[in-house]
MARMI-648628 format. One record per residue (C-alpha): residue number from 1; z negated, x negated, y negated. Coordinates in steps of 0.001 Angstrom, whole numbers, plus 500000, padded with zeros to 6 digits. Last residue first. Layout:
N
k; c3; c1; c2
NUM; Z; X; Y
...
***
This chain:
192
k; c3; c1; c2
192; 665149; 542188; 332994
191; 661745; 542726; 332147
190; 661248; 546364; 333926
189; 663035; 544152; 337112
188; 659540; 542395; 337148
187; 657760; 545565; 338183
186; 659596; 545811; 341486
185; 657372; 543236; 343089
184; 654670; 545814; 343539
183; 656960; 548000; 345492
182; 658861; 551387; 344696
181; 658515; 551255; 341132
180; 661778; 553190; 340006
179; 664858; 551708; 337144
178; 667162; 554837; 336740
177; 666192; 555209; 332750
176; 666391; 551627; 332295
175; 670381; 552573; 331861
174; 672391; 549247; 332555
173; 675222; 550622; 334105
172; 675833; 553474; 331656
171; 675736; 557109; 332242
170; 678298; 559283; 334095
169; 677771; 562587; 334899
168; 678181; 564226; 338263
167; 678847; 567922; 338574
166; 677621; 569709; 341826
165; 679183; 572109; 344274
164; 676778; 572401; 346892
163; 676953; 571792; 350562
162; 677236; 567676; 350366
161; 675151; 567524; 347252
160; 672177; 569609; 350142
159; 672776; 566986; 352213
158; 673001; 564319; 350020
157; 669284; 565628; 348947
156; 668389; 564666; 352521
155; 665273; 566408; 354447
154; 667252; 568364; 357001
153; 665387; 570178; 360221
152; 668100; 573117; 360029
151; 665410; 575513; 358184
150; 665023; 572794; 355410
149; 668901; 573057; 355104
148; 668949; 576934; 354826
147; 666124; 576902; 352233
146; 667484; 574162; 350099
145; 670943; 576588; 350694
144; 669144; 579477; 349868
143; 667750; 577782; 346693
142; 671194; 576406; 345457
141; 671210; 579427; 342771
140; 668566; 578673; 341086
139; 670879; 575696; 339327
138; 669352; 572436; 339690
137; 669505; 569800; 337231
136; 669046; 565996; 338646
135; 667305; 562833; 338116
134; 666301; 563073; 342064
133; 670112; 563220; 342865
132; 670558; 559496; 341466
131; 674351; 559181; 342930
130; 675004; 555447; 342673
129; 678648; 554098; 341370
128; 676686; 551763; 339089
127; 675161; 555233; 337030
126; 675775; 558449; 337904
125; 673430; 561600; 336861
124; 673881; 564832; 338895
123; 674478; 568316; 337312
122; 674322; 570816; 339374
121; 675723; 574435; 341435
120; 678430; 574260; 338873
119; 680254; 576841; 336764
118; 677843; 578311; 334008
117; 675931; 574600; 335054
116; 678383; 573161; 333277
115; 677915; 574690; 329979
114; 673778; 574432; 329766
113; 673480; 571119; 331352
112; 675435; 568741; 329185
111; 673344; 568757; 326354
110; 670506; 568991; 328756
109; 671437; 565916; 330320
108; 672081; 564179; 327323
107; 668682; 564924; 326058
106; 666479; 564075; 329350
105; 668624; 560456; 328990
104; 668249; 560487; 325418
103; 664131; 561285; 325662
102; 663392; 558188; 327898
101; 663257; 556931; 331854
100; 661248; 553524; 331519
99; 658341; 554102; 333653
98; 660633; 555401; 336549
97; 658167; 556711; 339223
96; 657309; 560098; 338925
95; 660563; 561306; 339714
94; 662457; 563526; 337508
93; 663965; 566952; 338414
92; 665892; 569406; 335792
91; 665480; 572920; 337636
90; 667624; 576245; 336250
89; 666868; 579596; 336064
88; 663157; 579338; 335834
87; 661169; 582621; 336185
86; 660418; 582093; 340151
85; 658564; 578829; 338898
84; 656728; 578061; 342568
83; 659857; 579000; 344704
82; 662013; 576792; 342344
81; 659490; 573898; 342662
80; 659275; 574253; 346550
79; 662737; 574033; 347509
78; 662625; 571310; 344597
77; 660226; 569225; 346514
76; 661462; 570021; 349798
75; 664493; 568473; 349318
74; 662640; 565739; 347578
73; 660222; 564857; 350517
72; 658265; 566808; 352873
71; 655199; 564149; 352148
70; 652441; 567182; 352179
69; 653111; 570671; 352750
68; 652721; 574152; 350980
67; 653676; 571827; 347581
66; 651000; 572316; 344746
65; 652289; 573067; 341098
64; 650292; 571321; 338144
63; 650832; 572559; 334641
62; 648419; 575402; 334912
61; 645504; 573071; 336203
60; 646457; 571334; 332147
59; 647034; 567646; 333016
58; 644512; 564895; 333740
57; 645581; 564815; 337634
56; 643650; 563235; 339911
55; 642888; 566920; 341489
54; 646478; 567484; 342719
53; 646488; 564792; 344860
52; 645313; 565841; 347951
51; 647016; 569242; 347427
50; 650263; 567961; 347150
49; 652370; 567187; 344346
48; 654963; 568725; 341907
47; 653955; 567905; 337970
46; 655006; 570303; 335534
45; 657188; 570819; 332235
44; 658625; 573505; 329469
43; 661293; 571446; 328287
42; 660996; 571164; 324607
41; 663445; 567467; 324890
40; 660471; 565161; 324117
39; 658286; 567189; 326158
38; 660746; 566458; 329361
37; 660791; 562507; 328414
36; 657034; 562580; 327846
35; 656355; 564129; 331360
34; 658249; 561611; 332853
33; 656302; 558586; 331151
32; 653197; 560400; 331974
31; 653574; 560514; 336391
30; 653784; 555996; 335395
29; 650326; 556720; 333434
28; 650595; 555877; 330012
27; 649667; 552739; 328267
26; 652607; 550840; 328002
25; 652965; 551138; 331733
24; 649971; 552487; 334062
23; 649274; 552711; 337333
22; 648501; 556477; 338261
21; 651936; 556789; 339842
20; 651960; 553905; 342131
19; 649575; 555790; 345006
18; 648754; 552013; 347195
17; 650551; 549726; 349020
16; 654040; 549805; 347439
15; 655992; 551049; 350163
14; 653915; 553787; 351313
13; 654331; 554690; 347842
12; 652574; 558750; 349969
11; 654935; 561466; 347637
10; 653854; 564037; 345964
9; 654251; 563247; 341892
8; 658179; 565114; 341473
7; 658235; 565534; 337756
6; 659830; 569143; 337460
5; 660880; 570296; 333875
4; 661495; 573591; 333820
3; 665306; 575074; 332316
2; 665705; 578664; 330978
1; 669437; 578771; 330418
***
């Protein structure tokens, strides 16, 4: 199945007091370390944002896809991505702010991907009994529903889990991969 890579880089880190995903972590940007773990796997990859943001960006102008509206959130987001990449059947979404995701978590999930998503509408990543939806593949065919949802006022990706028929996949409890920058205090828990 023809799979994009979708690193979601639109949102406001409200939370952390300035726009997190140009700090950097072992030299890369925090929007980089995403990219790397889609390029790693041959994943044809792009950066979601907004148009505010979009020119900060050192990636190819080809590679960056521009949301109709700013801060919608991650519903939106991948309404959005799989209106932008019409030729993609299938969306694999990371967010832009989990320095230590790596190339066996984007592997396993592609591994995993191509047979279950024959039968289900996604495949979610588990870890510590919490549903990371924004680590998720996306079947083309939940658009109308992303559409439908959107339409109804809804912003939740449980929403859309809660309409869809996904698959969730189980991954360890410690997986770094999971571990997001949403305040400045969060970087310690990268040394835990």
């Amino acid at each position: 199945m023809n799979t994009a890579g979708v690193v979601l880089c639109g949102g406001k880190s409200s939370r952390y007091g300035a726009q997190k995903i140009f700090e950097t972590y072992e030299g890369s940007f925090l929007y980089e370390r995403s990219l790397q773990a889609f390029t790693s796997e041959g994943l044809p990859s792009y950066l979601l944002t907004n148009a505010e943001l979009s020119v900060h960006f050192r990636e190819p102008e080809d590679r960056i896809l521009v949301e109709g509206q700013s801060y919608q959130g991650p519903l939106y987001a991948l309404q959005s991505a799989m209106t932008l990449l019409p030729a993609s059947g299938a969306v694999f979404l990371l967010p832009a702010d989990v320095p230590r995701v790596h190339a066996a978590f984007t592997a396993r999930m592609m591994k995993h991907a191509s047979s279950i998503l024959t039968q289900k509408d996604a495949l979610i990543p588990v870890s510590q009994d919490r549903i990371h939806p924004v680590h998720g593949v996306y079947h083309r065919r939940v658009l109308p529903c992303t559409e439908q949802l959107l339409a109804e006022g809804e912003q939740s990706m449980r929403a859309l889990l809660n309409r869809i028929d996904p698959f969730y996949l189980s991954f360890s409890e410690g997986d770094p991969a999971f571990i997001n920058i949403n305040r400045f205090t969060d970087w310690s828990r990268l040394q835990e």
